[in-house]
Backbone as XML, in Angstrom:
<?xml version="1.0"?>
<chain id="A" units="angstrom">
  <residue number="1" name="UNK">
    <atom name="N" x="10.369" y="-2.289" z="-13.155"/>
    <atom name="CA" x="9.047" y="-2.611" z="-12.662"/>
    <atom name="C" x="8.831" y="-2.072" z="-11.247"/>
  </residue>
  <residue number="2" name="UNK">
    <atom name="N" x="10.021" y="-2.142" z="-10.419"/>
    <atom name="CA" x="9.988" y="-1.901" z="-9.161"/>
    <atom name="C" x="9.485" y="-0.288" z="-8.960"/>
  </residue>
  <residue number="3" name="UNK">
    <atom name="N" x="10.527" y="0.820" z="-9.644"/>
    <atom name="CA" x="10.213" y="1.889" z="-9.690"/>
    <atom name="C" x="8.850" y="2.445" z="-9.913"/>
  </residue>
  <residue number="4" name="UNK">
    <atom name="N" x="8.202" y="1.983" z="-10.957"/>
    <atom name="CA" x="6.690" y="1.948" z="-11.864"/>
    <atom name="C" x="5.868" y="1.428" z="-10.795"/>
  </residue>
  <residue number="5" name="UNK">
    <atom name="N" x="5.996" y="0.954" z="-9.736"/>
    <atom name="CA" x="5.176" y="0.585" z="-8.927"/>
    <atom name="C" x="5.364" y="1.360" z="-7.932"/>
  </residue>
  <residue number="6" name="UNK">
    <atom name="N" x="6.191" y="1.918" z="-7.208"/>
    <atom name="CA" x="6.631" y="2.579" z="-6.355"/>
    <atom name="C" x="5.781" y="4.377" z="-6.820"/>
  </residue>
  <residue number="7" name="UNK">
    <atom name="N" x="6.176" y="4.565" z="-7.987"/>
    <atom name="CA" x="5.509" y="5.827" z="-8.547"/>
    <atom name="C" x="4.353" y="5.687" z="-8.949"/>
  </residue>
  <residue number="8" name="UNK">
    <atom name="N" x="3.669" y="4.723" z="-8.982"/>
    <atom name="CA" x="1.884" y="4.604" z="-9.044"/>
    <atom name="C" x="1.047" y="3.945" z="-7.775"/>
  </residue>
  <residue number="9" name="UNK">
    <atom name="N" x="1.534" y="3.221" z="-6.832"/>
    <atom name="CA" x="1.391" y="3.430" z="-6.039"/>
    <atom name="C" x="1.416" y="4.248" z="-4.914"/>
  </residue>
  <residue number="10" name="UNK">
    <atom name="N" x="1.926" y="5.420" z="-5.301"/>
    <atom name="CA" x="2.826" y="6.954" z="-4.055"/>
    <atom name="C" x="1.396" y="7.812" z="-5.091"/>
  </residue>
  <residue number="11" name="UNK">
    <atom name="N" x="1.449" y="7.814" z="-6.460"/>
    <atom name="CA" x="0.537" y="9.023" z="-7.006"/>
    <atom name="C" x="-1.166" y="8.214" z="-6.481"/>
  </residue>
  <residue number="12" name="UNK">
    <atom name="N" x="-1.218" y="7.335" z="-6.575"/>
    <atom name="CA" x="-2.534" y="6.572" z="-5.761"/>
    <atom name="C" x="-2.891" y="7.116" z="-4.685"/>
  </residue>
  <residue number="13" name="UNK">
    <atom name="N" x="-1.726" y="6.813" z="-4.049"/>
    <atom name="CA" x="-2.246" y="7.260" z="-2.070"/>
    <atom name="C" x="-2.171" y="8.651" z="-2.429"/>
  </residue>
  <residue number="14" name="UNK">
    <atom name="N" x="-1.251" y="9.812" z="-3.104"/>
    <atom name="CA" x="-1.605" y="10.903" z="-3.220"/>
    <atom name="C" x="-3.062" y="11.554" z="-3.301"/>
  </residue>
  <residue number="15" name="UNK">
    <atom name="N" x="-3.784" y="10.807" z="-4.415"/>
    <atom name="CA" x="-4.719" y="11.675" z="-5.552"/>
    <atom name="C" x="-5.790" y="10.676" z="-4.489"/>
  </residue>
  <residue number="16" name="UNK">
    <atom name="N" x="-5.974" y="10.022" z="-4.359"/>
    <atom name="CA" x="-7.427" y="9.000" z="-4.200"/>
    <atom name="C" x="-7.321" y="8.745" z="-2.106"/>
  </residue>
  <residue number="17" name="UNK">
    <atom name="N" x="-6.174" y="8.102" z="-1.639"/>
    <atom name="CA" x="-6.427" y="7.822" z="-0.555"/>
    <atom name="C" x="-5.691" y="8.933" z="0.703"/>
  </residue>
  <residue number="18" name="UNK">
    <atom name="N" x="-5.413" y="9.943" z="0.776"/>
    <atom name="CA" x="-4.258" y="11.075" z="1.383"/>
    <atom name="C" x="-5.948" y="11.501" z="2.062"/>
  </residue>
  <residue number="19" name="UNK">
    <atom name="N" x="-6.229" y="12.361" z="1.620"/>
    <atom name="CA" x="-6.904" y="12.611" z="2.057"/>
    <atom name="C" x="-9.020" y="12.107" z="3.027"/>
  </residue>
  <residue number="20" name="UNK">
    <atom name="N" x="-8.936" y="10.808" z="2.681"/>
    <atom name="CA" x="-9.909" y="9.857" z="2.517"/>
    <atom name="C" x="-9.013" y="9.069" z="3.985"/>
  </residue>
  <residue number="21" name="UNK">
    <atom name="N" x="-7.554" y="8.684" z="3.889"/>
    <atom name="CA" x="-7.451" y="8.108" z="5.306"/>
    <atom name="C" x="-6.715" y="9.139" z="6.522"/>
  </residue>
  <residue number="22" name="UNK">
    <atom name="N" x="-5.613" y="10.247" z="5.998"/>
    <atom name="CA" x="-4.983" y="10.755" z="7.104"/>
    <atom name="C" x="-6.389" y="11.298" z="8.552"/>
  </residue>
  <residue number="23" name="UNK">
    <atom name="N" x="-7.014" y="11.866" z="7.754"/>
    <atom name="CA" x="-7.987" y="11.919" z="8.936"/>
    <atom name="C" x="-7.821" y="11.148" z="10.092"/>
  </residue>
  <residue number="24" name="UNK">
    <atom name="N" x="-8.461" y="9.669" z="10.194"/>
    <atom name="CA" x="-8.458" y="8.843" z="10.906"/>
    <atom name="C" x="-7.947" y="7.827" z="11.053"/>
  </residue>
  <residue number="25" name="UNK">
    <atom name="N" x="-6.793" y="7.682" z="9.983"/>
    <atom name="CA" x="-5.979" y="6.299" z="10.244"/>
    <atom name="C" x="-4.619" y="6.638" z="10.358"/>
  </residue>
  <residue number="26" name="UNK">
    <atom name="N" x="-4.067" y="7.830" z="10.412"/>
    <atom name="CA" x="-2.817" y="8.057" z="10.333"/>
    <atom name="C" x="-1.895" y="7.069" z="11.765"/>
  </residue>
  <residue number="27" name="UNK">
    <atom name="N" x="-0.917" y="6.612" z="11.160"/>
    <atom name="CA" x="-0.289" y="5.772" z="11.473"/>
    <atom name="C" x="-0.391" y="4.350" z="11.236"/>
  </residue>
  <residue number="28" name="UNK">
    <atom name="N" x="-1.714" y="3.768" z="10.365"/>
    <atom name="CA" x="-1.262" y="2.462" z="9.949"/>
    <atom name="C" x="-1.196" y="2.295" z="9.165"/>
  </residue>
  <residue number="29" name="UNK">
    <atom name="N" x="-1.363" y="1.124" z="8.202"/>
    <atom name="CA" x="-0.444" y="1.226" z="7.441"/>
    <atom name="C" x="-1.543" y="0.659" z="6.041"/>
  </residue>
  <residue number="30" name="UNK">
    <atom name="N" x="-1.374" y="0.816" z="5.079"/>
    <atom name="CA" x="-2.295" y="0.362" z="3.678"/>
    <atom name="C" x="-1.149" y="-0.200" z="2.565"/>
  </residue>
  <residue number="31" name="UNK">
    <atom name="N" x="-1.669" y="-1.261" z="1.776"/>
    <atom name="CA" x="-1.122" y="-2.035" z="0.963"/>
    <atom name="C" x="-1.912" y="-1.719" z="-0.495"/>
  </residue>
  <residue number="32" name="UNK">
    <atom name="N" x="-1.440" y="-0.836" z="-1.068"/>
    <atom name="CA" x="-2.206" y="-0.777" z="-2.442"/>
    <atom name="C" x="-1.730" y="-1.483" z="-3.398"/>
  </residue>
  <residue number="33" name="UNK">
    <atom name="N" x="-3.006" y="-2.191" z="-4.326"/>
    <atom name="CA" x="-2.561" y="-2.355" z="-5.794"/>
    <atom name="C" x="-3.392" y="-1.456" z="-6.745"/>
  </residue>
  <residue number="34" name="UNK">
    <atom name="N" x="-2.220" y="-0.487" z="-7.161"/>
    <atom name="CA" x="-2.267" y="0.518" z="-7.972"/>
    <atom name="C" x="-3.295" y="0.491" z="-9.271"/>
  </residue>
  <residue number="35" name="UNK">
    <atom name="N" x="-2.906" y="-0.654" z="-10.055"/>
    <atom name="CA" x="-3.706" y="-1.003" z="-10.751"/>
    <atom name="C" x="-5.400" y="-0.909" z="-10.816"/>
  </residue>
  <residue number="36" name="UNK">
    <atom name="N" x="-5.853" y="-1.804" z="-9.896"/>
    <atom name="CA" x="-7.417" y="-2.133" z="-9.384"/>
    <atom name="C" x="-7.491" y="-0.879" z="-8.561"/>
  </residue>
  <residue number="37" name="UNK">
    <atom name="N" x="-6.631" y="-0.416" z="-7.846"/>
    <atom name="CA" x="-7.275" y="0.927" z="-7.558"/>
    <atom name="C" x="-7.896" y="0.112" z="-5.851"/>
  </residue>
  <residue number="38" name="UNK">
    <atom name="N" x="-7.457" y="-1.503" z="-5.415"/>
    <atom name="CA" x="-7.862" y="-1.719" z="-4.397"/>
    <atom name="C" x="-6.887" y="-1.187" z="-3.035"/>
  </residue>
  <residue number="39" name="UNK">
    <atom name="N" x="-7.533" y="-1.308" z="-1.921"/>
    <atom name="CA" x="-6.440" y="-1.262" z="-1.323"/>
    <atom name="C" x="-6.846" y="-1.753" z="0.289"/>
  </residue>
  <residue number="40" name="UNK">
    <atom name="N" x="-6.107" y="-1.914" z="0.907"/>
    <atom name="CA" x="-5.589" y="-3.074" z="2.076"/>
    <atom name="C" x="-5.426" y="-2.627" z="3.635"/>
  </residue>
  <residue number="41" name="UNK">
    <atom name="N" x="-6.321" y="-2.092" z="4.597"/>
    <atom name="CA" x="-6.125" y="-0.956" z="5.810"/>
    <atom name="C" x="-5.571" y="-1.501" z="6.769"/>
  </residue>
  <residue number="42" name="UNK">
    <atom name="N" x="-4.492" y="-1.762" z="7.737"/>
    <atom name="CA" x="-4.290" y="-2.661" z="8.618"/>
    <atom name="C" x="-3.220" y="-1.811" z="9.659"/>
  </residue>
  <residue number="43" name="UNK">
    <atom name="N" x="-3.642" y="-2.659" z="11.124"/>
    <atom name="CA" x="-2.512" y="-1.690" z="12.012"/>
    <atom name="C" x="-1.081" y="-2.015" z="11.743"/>
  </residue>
  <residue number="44" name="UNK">
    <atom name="N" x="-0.553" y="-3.381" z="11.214"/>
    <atom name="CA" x="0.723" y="-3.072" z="10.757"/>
    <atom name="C" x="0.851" y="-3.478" z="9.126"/>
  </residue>
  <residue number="45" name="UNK">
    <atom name="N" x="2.256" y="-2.940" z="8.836"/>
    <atom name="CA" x="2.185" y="-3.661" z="6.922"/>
    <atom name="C" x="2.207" y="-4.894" z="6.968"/>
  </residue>
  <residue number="46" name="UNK">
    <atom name="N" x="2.238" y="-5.795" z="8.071"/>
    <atom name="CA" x="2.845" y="-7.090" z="7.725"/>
    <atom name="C" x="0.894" y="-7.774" z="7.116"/>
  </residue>
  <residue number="47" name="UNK">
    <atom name="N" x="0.466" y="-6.959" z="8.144"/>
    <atom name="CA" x="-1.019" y="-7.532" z="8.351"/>
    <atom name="C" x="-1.487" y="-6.796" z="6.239"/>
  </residue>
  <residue number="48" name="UNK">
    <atom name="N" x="-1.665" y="-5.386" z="6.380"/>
    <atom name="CA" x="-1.884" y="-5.244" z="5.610"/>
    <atom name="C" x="-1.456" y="-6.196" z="4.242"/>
  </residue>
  <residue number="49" name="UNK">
    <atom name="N" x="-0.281" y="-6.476" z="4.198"/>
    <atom name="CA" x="0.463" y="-7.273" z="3.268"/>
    <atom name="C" x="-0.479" y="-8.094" z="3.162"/>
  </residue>
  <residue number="50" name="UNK">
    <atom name="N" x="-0.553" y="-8.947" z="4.043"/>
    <atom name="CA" x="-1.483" y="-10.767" z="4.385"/>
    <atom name="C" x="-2.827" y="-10.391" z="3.520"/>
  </residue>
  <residue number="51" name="UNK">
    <atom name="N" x="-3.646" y="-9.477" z="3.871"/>
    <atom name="CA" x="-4.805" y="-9.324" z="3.513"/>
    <atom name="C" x="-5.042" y="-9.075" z="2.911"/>
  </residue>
  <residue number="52" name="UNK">
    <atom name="N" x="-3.952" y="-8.463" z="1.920"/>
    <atom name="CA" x="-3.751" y="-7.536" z="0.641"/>
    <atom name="C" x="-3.561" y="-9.260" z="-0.576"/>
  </residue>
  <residue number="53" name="UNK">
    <atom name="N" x="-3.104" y="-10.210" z="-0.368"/>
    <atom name="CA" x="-2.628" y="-11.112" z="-0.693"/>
    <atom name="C" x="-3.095" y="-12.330" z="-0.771"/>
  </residue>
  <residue number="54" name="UNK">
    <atom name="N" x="-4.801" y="-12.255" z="0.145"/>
    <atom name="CA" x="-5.713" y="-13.343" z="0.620"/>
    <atom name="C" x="-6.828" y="-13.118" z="-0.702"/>
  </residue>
  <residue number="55" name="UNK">
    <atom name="N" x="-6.346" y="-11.631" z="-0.968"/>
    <atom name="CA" x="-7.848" y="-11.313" z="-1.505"/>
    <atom name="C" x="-7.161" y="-11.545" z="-3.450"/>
  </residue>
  <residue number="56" name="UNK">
    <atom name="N" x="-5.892" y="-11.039" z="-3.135"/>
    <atom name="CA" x="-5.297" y="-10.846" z="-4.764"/>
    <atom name="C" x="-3.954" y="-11.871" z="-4.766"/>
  </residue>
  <residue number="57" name="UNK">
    <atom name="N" x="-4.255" y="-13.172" z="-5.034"/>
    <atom name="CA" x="-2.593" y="-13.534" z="-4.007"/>
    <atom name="C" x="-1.190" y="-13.683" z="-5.405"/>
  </residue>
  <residue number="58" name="UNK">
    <atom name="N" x="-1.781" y="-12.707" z="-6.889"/>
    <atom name="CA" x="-0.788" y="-12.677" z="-7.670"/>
    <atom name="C" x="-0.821" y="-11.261" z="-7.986"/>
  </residue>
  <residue number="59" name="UNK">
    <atom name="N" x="-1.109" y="-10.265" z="-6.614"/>
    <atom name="CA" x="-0.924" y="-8.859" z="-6.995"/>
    <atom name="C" x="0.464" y="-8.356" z="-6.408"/>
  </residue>
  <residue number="60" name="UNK">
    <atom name="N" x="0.597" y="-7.616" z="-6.814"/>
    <atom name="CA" x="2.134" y="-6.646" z="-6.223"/>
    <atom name="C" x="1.086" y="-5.141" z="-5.794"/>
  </residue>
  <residue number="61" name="UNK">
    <atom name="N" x="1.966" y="-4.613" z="-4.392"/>
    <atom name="CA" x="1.141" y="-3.639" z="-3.675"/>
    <atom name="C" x="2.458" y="-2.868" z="-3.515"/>
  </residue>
  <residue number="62" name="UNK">
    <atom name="N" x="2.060" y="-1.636" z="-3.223"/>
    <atom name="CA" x="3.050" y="-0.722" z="-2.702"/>
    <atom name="C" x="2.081" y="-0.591" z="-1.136"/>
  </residue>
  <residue number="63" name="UNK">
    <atom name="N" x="3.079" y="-0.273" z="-0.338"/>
    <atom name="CA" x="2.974" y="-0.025" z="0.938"/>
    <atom name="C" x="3.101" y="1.015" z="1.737"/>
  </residue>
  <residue number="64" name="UNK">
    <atom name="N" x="2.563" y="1.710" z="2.129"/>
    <atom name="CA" x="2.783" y="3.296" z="2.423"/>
    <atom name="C" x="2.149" y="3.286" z="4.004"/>
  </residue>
  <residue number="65" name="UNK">
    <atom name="N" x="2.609" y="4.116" z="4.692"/>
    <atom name="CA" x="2.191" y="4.435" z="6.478"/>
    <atom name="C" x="1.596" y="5.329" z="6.491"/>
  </residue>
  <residue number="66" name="UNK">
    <atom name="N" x="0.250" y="5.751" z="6.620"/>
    <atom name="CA" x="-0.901" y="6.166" z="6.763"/>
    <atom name="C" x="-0.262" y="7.857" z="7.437"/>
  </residue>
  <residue number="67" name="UNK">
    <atom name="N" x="0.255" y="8.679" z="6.657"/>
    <atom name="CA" x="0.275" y="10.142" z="7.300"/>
    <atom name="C" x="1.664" y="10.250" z="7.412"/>
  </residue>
  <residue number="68" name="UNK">
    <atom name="N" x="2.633" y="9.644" z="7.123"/>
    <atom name="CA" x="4.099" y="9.437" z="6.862"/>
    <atom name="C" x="4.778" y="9.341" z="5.601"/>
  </residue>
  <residue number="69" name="UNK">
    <atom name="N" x="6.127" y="9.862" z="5.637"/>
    <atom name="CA" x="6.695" y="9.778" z="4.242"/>
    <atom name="C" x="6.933" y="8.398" z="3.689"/>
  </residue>
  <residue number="70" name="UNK">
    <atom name="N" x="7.209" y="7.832" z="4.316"/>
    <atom name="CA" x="7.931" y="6.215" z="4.025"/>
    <atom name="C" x="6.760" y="4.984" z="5.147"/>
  </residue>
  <residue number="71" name="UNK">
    <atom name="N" x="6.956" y="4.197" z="4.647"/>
    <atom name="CA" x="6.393" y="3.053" z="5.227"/>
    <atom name="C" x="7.248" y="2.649" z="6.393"/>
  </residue>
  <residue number="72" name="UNK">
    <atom name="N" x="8.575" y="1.666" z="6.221"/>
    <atom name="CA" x="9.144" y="1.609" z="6.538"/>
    <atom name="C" x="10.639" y="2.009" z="6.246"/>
  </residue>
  <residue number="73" name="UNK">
    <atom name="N" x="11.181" y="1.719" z="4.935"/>
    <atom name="CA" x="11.695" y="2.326" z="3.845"/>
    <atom name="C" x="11.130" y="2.848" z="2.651"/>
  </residue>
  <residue number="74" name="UNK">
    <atom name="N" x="12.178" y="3.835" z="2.329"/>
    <atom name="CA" x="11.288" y="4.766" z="1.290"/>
    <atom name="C" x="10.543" y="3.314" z="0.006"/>
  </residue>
  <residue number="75" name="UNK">
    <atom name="N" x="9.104" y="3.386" z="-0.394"/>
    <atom name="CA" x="8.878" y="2.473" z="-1.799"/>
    <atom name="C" x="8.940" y="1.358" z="-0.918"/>
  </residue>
  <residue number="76" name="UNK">
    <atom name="N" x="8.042" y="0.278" z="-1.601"/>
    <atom name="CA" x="7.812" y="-1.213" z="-0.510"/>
    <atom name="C" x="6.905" y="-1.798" z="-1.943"/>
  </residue>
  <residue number="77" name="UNK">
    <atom name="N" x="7.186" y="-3.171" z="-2.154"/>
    <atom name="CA" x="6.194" y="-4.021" z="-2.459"/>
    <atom name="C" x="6.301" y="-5.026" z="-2.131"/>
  </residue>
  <residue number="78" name="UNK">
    <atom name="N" x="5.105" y="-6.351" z="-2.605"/>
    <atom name="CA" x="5.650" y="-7.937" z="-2.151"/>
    <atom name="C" x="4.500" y="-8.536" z="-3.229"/>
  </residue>
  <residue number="79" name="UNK">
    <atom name="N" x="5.096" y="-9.613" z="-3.069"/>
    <atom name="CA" x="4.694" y="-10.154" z="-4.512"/>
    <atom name="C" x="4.950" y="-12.111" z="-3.658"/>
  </residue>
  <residue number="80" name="UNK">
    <atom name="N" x="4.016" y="-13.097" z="-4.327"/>
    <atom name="CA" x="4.156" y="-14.086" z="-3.580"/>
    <atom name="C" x="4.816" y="-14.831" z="-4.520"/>
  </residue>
  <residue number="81" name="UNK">
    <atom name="N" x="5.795" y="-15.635" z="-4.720"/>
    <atom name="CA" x="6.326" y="-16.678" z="-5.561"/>
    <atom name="C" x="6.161" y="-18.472" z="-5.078"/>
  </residue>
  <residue number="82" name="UNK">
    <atom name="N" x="5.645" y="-18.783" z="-5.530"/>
    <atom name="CA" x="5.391" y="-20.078" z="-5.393"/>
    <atom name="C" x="4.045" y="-21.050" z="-5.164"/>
  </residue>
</chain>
C-alpha cells in the first residue's frame, strides 16, 4: 500500500502539480491525496500534514517539497489512527 501511494502520489505532483506550483512555491511543502486529486500547500509538511487531515481526517497523503526530489525522505505519508 505504502509503495502504491508513494508512486501515485510522485506521478500526481509530476503530471498535474510540477508545473502549476514550482513557479512560486518552490520550497514548501504539499500533502497530496492522490486519489481526490486534492491537495494541501503549506510552509512546512508538518502544517501541510494538519490541514491535509482537518479537511480529510481518514485520508493518506504523500508528501513532496515543492521543487525538490524528496520531502524529507525519499516517499512520505500519514494516516491518523484513532
Amino acid at each position: 500500500m505504502r509503495d502504491d501511494l508513494v508512486e501515485r502520489g510522485q506521478a500526481f505532483y509530476d503530471d498535474q502539480l510540477k508545473g502549476k506550483l514550482e513557479p512560486e512555491h518552490a520550497g514548501r511543502y504539499v500533502a497530496i491525496e492522490p486519489d481526490s486529486g486534492r491537495y494541501f500547500l503549506a510552509d512546512t509538511g508538518t502544517d501541510a500534514l494538519t490541514a491535509a487531515l482537518a479537511e480529510m481526517p481518514d485520508g493518506l497523503f504523500y508528501l513532496a517539497r515543492v521543487g525538490y526530489q524528496t520531502a524529507d525522505a525519499i516517499g512520505g505519508y500519514a494516516s491518523r489512527i484513532g
